[in-house]
C-alpha positions as CSV (number, residue, x, y, z in Angstrom):
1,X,92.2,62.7,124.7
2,X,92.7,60.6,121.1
3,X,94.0,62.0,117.7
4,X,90.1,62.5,116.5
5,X,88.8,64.1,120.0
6,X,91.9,66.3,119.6
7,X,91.7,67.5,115.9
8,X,88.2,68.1,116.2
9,X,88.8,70.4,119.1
10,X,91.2,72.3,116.9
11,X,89.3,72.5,113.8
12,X,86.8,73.9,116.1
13,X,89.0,76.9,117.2
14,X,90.2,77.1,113.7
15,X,86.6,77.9,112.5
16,X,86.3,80.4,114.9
17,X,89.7,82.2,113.2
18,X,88.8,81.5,109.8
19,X,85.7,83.8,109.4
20,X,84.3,86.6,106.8
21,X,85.0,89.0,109.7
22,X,89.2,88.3,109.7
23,X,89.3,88.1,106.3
24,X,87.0,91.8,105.7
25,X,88.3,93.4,109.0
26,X,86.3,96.2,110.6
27,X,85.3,99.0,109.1
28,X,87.1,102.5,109.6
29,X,84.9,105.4,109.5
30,X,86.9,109.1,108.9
31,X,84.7,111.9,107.0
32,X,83.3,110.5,103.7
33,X,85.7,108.0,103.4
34,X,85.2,104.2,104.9
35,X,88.5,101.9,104.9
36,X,87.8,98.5,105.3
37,X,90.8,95.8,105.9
38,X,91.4,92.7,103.6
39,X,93.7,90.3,105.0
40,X,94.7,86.7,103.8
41,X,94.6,84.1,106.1
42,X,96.8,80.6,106.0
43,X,96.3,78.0,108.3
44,X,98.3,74.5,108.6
45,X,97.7,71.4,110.7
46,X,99.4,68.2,111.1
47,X,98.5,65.2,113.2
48,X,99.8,61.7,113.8
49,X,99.7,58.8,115.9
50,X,101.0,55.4,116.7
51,X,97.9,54.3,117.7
52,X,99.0,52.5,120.8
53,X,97.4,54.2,123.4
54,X,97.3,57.6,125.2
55,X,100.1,59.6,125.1
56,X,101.6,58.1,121.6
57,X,100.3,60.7,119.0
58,X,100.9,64.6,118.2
59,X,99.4,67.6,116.8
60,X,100.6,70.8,115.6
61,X,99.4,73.8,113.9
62,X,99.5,77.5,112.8
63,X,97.4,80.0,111.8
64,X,98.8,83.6,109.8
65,X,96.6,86.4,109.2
66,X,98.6,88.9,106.7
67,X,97.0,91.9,105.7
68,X,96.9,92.4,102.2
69,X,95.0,95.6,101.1
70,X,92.5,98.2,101.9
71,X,89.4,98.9,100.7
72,X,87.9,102.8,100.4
73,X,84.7,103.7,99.7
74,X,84.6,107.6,99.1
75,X,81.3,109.2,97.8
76,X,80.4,106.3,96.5
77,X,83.7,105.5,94.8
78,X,85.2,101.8,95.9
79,X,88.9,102.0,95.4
80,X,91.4,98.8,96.1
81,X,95.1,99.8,97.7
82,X,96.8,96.6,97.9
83,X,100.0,96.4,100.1
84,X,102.6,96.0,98.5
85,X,104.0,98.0,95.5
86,X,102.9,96.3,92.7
87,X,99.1,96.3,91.9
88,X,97.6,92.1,91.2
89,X,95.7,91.6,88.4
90,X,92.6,91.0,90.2
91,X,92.8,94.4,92.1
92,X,93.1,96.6,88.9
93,X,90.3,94.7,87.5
94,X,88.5,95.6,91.0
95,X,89.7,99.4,90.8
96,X,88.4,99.7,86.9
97,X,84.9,98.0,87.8
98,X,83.3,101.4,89.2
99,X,84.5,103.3,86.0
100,X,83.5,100.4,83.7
101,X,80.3,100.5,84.9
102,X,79.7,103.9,85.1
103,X,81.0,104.1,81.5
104,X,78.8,101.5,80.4
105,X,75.3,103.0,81.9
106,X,75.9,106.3,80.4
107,X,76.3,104.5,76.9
108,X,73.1,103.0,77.1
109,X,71.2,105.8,78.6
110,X,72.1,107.2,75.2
């Protein structure tokens, strides 16, 4: 098999890792609450050849899936808990967006 045949066969299985459905994992149903899984996903390939024939080029490559938070709906409330101890930017801007909203409708309905 040559260097392209090869790396096209593992971009292939790649794709197949890399989805919407590892990244947002399952949802978890328990009472009123739904807990959905966010994970990060890393991949790295390398490939090389001499280009003298079969059996004179290489290919490696890894794939990490690392959860990284959780995401609750309860009664309509969508809260962010990310996993390690100290909140991201991006997820306190996530966990404020329900409230902001909420603020902001009930200021025009006035």
């Amino acid at each position: 098999m040559s260097v392209k045949d090869t790396v096209a066969a593992l971009l292939s299985e790649v794709q197949k890792i890399a989805k919407s459905d590892t990244v947002f994992g399952e949802p978890i149903v328990a009472g009123d609450t739904t807990l959905i899984p966010v994970s990060k996903i890393s991949v790295g390939l390398a490939a090389g050849g001499s280009g003298k024939g079969e059996g004179s080029s290489g290919i490696g490559g890894g794939v990490q899936v690392t959860p990284i938070a959780l995401v609750s709906v309860t009664n309509g409330k969508v809260s962010v808990h990310t996993m390690d101890n100290g909140n991201t930017d991006i997820a306190r801007i996530i966990n404020l967006a329900p409230d902001l909203i909420e603020a902001i409708t009930k200021k025009l309905k006035k």
